[in-house]
Residue frames as a rotation matrix with the C-alpha (Angstrom) as fourth column:
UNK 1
-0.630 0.461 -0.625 87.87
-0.483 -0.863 -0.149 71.35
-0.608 0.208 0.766 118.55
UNK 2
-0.369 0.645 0.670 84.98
0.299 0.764 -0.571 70.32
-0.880 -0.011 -0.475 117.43
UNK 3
-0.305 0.194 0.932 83.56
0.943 -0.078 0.325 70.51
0.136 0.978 -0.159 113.22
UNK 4
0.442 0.844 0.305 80.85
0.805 -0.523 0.280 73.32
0.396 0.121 -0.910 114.20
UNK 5
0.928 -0.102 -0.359 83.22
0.108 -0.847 0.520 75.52
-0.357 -0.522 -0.775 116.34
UNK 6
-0.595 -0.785 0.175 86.38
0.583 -0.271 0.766 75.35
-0.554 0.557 0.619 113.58
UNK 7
-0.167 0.401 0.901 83.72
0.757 -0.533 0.378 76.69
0.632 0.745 -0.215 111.08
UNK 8
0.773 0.589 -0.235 82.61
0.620 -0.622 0.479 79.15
0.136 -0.516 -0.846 113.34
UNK 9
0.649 -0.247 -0.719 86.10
0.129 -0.897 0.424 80.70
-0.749 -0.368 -0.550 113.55
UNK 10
-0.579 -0.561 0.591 87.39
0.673 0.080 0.735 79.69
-0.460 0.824 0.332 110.36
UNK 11
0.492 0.856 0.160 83.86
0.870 -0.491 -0.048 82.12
0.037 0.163 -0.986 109.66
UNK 12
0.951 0.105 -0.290 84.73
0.230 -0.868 0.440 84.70
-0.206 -0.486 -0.850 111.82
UNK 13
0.008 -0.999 -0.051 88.45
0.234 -0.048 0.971 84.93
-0.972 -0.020 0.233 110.59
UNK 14
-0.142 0.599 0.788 87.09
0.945 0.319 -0.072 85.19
-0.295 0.735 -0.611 107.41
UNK 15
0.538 0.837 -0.099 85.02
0.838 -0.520 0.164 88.11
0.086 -0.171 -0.982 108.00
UNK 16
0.565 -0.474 -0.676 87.71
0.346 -0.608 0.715 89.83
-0.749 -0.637 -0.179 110.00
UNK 17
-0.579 -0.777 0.246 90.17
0.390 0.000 0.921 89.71
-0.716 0.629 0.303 106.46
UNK 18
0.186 0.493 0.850 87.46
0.880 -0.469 0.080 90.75
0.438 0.733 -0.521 104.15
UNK 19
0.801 0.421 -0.425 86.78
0.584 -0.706 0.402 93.83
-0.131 -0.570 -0.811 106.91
UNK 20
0.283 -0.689 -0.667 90.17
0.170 -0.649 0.742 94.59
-0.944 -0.324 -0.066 107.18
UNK 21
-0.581 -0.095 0.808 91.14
0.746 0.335 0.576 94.53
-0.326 0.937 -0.124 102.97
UNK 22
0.453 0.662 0.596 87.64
0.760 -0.637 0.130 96.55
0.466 0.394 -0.792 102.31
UNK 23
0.778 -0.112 -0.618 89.02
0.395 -0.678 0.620 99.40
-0.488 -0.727 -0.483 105.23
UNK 24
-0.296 -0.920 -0.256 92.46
0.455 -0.371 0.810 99.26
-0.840 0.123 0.528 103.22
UNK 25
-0.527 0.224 0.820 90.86
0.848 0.209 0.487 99.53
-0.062 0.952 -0.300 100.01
UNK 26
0.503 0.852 0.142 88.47
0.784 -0.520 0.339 102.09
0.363 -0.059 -0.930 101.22
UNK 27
0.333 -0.664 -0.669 91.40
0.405 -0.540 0.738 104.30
-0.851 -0.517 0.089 102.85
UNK 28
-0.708 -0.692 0.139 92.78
0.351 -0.175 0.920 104.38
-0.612 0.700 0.367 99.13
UNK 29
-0.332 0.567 0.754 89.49
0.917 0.009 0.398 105.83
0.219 0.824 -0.523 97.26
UNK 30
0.366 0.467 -0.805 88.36
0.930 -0.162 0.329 108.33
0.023 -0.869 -0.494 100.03
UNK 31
-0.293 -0.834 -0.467 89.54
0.906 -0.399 0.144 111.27
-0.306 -0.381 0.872 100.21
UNK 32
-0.209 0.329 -0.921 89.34
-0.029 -0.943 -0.330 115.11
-0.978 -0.042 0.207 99.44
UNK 33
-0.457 -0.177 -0.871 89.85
-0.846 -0.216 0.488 114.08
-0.274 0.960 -0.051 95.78
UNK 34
0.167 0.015 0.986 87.71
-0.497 0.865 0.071 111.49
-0.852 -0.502 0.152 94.98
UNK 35
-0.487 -0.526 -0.697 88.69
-0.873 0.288 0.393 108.32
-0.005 0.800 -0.600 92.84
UNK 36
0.436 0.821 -0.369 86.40
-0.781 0.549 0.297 105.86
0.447 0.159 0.881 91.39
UNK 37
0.339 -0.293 0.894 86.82
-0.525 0.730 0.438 102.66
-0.781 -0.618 0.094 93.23
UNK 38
0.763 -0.380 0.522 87.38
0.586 0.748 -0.312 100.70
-0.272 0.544 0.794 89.49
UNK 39
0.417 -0.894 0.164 90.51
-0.686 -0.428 -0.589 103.87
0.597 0.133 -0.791 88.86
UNK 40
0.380 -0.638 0.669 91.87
-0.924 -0.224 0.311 102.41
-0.049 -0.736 -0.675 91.88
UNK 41
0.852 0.102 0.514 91.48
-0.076 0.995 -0.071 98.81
-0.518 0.022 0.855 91.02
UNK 42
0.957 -0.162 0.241 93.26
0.281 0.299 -0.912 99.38
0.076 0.940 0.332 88.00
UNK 43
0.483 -0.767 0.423 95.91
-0.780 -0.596 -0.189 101.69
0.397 -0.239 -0.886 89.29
UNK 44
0.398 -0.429 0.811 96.54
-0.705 0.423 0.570 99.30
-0.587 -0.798 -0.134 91.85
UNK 45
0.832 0.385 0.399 96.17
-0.041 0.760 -0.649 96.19
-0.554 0.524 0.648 89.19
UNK 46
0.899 -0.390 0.196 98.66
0.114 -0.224 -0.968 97.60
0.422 0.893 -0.157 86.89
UNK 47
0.171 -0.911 0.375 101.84
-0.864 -0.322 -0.388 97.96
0.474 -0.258 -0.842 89.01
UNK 48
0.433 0.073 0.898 101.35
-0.423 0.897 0.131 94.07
-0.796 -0.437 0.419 89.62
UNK 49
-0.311 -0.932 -0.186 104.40
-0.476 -0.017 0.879 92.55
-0.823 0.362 -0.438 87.55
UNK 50
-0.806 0.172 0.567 102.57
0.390 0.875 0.288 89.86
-0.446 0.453 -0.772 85.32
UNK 51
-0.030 0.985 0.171 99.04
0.943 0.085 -0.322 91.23
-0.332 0.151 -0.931 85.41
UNK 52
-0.064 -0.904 -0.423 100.24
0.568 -0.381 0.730 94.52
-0.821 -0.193 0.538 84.92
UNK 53
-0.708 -0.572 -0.414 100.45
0.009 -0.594 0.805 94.64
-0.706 0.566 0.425 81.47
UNK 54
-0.740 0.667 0.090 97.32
0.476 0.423 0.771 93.43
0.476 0.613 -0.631 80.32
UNK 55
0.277 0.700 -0.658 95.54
0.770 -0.572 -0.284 96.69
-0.575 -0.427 -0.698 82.39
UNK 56
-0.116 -0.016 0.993 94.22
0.778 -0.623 0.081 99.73
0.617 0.782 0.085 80.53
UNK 57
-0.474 -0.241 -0.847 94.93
0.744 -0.624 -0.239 103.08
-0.471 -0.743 0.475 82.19
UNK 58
-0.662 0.262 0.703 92.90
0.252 -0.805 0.537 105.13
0.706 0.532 0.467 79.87
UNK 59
0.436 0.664 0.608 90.72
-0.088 -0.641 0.762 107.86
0.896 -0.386 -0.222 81.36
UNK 60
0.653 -0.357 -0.668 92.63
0.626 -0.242 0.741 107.59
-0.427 -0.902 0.065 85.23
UNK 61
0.781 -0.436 0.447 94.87
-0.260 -0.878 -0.401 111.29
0.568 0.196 -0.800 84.95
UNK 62
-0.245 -0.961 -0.126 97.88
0.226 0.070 -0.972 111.95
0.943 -0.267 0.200 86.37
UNK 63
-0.499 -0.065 0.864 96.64
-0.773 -0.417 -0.478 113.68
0.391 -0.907 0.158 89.61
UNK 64
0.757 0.513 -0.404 94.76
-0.485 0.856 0.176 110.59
0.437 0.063 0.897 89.85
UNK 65
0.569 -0.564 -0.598 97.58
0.147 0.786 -0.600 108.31
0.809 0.253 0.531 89.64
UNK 66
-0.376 -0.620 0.689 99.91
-0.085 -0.717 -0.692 110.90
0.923 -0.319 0.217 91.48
UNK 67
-0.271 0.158 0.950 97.73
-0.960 0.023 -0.278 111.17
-0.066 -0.987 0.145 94.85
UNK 68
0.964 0.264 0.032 97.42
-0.261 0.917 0.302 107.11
0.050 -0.300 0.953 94.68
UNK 69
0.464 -0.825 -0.321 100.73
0.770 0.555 -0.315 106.05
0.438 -0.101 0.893 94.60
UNK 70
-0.243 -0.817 0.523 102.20
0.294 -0.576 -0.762 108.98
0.924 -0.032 0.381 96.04
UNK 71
-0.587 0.100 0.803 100.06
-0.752 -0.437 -0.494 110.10
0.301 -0.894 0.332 99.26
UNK 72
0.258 0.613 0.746 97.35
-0.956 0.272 0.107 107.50
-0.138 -0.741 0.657 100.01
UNK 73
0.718 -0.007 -0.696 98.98
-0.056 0.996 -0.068 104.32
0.693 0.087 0.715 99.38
UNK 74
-0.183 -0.790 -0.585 102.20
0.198 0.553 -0.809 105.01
0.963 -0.264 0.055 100.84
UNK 75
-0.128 0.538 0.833 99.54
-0.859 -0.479 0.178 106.66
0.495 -0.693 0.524 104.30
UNK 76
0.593 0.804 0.041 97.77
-0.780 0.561 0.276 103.65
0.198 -0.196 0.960 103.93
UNK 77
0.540 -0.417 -0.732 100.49
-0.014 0.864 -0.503 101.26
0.842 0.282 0.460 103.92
UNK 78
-0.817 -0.021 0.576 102.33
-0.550 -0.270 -0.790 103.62
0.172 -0.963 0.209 107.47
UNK 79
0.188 0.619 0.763 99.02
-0.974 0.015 0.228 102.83
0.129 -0.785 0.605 109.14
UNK 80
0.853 0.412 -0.319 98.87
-0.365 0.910 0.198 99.44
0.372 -0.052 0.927 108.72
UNK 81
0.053 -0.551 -0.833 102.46
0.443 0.760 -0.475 98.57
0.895 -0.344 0.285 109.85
UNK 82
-0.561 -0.010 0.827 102.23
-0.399 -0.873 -0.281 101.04
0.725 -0.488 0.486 112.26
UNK 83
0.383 0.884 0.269 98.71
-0.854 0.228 0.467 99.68
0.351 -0.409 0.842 113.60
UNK 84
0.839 0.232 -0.492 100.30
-0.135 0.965 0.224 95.93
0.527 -0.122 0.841 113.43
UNK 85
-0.272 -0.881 0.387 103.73
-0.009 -0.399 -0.917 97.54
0.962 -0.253 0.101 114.91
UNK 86
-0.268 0.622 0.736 101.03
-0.948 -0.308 -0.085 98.64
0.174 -0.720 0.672 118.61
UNK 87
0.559 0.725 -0.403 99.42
-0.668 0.681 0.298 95.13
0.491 0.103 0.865 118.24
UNK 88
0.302 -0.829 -0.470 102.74
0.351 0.555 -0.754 93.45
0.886 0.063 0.459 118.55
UNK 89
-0.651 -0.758 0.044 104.06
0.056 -0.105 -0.993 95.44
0.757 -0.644 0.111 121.29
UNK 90
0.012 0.894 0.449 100.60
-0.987 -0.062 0.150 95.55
0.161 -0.445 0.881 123.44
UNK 91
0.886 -0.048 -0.460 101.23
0.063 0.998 0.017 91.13
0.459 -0.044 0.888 123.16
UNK 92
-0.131 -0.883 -0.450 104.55
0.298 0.398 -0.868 91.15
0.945 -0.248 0.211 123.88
UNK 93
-0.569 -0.384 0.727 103.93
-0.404 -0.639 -0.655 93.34
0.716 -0.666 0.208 126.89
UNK 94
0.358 0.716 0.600 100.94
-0.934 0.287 0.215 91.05
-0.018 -0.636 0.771 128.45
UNK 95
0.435 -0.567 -0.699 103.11
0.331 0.823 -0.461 87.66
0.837 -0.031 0.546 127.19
UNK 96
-0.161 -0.986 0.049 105.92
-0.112 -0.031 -0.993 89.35
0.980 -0.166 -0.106 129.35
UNK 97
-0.579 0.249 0.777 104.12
-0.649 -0.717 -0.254 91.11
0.494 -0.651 0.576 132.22
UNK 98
-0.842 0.436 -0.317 101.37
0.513 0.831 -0.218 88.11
0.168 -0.346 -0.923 132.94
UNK 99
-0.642 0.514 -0.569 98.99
0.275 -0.539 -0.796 90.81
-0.716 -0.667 0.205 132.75
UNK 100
-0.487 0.215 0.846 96.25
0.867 0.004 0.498 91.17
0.104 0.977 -0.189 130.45
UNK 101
0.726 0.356 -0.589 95.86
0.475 -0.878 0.056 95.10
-0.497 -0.320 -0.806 131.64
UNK 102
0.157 -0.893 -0.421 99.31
0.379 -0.340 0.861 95.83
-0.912 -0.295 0.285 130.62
UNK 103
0.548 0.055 0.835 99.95
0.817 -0.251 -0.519 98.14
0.181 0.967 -0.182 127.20
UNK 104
-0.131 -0.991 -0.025 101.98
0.978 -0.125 -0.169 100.64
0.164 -0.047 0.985 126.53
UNK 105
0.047 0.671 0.740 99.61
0.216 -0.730 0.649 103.19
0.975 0.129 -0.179 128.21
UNK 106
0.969 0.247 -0.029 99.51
-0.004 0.135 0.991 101.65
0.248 -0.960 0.132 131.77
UNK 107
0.283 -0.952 -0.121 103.60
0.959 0.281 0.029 101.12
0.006 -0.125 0.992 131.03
UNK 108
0.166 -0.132 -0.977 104.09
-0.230 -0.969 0.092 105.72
-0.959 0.210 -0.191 130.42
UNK 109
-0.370 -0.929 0.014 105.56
0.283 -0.098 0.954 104.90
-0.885 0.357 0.300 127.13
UNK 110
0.179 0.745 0.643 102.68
0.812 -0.481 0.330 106.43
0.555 0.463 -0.691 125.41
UNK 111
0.872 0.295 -0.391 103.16
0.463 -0.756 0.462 109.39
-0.159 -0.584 -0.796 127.49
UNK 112
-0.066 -0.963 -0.260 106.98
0.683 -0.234 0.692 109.48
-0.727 -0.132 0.673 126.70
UNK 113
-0.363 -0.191 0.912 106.07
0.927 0.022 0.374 109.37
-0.092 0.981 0.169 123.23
UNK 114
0.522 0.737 0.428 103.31
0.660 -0.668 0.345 112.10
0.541 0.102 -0.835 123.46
UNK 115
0.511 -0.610 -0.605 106.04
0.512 -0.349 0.785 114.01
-0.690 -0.711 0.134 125.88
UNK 116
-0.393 -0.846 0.361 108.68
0.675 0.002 0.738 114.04
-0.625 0.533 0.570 123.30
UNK 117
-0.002 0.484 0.875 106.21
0.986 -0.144 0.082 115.23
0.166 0.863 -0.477 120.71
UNK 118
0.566 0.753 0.337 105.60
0.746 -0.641 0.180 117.86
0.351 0.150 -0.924 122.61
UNK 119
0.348 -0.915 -0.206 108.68
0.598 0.047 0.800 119.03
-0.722 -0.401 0.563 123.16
UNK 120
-0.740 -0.647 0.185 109.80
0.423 -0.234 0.875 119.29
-0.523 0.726 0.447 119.64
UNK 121
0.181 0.936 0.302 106.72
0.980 -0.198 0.024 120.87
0.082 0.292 -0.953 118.98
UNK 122
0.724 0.271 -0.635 107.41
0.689 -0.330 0.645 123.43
-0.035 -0.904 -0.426 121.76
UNK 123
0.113 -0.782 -0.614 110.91
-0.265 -0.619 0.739 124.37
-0.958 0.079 -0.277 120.88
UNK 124
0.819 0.162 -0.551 110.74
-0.531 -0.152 -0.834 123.50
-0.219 0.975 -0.038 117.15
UNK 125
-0.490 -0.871 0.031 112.93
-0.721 0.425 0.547 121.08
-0.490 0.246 -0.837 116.71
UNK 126
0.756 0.360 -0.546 112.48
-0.653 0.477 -0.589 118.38
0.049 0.801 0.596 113.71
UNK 127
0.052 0.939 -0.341 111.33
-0.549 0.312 0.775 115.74
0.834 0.147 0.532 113.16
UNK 128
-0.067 0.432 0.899 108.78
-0.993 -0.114 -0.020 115.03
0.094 -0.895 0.436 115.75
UNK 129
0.756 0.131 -0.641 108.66
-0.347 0.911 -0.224 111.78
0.555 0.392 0.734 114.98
UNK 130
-0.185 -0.890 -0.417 112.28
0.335 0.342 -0.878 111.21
0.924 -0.302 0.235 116.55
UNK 131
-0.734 -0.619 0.279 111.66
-0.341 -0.020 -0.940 112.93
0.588 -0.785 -0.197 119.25
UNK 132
0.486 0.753 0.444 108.07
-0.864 0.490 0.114 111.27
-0.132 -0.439 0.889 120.40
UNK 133
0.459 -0.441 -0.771 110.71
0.122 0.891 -0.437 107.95
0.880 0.107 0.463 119.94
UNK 134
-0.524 -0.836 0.165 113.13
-0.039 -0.170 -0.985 109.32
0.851 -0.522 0.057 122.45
UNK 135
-0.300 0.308 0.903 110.70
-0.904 -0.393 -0.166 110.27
0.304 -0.866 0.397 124.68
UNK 136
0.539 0.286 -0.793 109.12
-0.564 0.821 -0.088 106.89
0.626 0.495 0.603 124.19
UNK 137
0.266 -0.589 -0.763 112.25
0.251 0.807 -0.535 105.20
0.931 -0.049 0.362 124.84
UNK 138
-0.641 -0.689 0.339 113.68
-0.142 -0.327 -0.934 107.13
0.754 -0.647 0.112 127.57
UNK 139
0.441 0.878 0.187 109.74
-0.763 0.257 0.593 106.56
0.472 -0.404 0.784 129.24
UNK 140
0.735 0.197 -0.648 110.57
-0.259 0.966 0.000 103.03
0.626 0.168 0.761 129.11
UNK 141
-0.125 -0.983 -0.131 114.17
0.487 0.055 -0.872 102.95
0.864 -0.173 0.472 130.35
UNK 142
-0.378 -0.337 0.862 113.17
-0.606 -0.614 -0.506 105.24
0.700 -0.714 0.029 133.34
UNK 143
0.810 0.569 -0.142 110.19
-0.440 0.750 0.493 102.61
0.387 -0.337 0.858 134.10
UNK 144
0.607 -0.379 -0.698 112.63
-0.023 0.870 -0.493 99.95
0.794 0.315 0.519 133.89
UNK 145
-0.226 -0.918 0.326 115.16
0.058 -0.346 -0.936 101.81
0.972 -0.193 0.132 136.06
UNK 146
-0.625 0.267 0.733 112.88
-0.772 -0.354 -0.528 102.05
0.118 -0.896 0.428 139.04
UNK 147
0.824 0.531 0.197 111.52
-0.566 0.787 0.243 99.12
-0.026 -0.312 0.950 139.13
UNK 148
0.185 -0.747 -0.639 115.12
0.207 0.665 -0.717 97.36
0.961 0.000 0.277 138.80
UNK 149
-0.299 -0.520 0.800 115.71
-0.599 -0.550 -0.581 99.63
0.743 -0.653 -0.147 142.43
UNK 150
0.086 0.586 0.806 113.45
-0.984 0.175 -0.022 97.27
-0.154 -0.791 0.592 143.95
UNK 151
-0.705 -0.430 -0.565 115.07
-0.494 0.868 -0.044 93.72
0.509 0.248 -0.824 144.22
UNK 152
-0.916 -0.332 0.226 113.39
0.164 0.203 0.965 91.35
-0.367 0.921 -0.132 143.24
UNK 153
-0.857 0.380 -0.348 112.21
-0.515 -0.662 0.545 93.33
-0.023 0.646 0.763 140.60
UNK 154
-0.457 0.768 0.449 108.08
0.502 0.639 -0.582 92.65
-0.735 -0.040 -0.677 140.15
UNK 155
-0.667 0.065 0.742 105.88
0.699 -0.291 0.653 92.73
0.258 0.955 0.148 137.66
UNK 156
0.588 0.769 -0.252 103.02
0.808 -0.573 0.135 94.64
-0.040 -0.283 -0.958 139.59
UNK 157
0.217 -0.389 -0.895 106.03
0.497 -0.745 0.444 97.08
-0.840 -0.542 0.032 140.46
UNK 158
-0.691 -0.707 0.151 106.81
0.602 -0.447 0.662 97.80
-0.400 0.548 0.734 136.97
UNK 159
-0.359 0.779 0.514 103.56
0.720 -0.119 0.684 98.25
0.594 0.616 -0.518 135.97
UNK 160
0.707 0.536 -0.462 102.63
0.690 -0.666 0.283 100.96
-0.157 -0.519 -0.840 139.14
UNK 161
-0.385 -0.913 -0.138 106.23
0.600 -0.361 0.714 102.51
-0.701 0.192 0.687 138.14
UNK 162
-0.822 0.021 0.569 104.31
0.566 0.149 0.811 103.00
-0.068 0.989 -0.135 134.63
UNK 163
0.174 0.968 0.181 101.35
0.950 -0.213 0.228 103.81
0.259 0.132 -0.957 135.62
UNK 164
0.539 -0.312 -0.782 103.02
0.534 -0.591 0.604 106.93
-0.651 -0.744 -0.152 137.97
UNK 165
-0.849 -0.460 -0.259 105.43
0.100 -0.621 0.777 107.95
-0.519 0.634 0.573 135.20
UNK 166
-0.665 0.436 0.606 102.79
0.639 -0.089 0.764 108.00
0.387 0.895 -0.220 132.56
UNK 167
0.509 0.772 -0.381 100.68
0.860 -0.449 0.241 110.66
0.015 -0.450 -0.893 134.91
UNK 168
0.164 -0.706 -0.689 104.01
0.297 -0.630 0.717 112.97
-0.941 -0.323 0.106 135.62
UNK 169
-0.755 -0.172 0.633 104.36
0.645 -0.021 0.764 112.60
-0.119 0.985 0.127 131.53
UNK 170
-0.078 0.848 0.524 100.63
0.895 -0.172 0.411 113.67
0.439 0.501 -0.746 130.54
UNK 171
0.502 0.253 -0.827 100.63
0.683 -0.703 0.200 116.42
-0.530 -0.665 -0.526 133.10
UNK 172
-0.206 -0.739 -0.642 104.00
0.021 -0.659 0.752 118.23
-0.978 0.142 0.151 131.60
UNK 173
-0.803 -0.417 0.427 102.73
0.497 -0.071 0.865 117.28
-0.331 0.906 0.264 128.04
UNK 174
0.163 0.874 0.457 99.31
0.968 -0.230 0.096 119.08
0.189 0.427 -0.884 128.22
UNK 175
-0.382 -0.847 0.370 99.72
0.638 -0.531 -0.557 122.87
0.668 0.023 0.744 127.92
């Protein structure tokens, strides 16, 4: 790698961390209530062990404080592992598959998930969350299961397996 094309993505890597930082930052000021962007600094500043104590909290209220640490940090902090949770399994699934099509759309297990949901929506059962897993999982596990029927197992086959459940899913989960 040559001088001019490390800087160029040391650059662009760069960029990409500011972008993503300003988005978190900007996730935590936003909102129906708003909160000055230096409240949040400080909020944020202050619950840093060392630095901490040498931050003044005058003039930031409780309902302040209260919807930062309590609803949009711990939102903001779900998305992001969440987001980097998708990222991860979207790689692992083209590493596995040899396929850079493959995600956990073309695979149903977005449909399971969105299945399940609607399910426990449907008949009220809590929390949806568990059961858009199940579905999820059980998505995955039927894939698997039909495409093991066919010996020896391919990857194209799991992936049309996937592609078939995840239609039969979306169909039953729209009402």
């Amino acid at each position: 790698m040559n001088l001019k094309s490390y800087q160029h993505t040391k650059l662009k890597y760069t960029l990409l961390v500011m972008f993503f930082v300003g988005m978190f930052l900007l996730s935590l000021f936003v909102g129906a209530e708003k909160i000055p962007f230096n409240n949040v600094i400080r909020l944020l500043g202050s619950r840093i062990p060392i630095i901490g104590a040498h931050i003044s909290l005058e003039n930031i209220t409780a309902t302040e404080e209260t919807i930062l640490l309590v609803l949009r940090l711990p939102r903001a902090i779900g998305a992001l592992l969440i987001g980097m949770s998708l990222a991860g399994s979207g790689v692992i699934y083209q590493a596995v598959l040899e396929n850079p099509m493959a995600d956990p759309y073309i695979l149903g297990v977005s449909a399971g998930a969105a299945f399940g949901a609607s399910l426990s929506i449907t008949l009220e059962l809590s929390p949806t969350a568990l059961y858009a897993f199940l579905g999820a999982a059980g998505a995955m596990l039927i894939v698997t299961q039909l495409s093991a029927r066919i010996v020896p197992v391919r990857k194209n086959t799991l992936l049309l397996t996937g592609v078939a459940l995840s239609f039969l899913l979306q169909e039953r989960s729209c009402p």
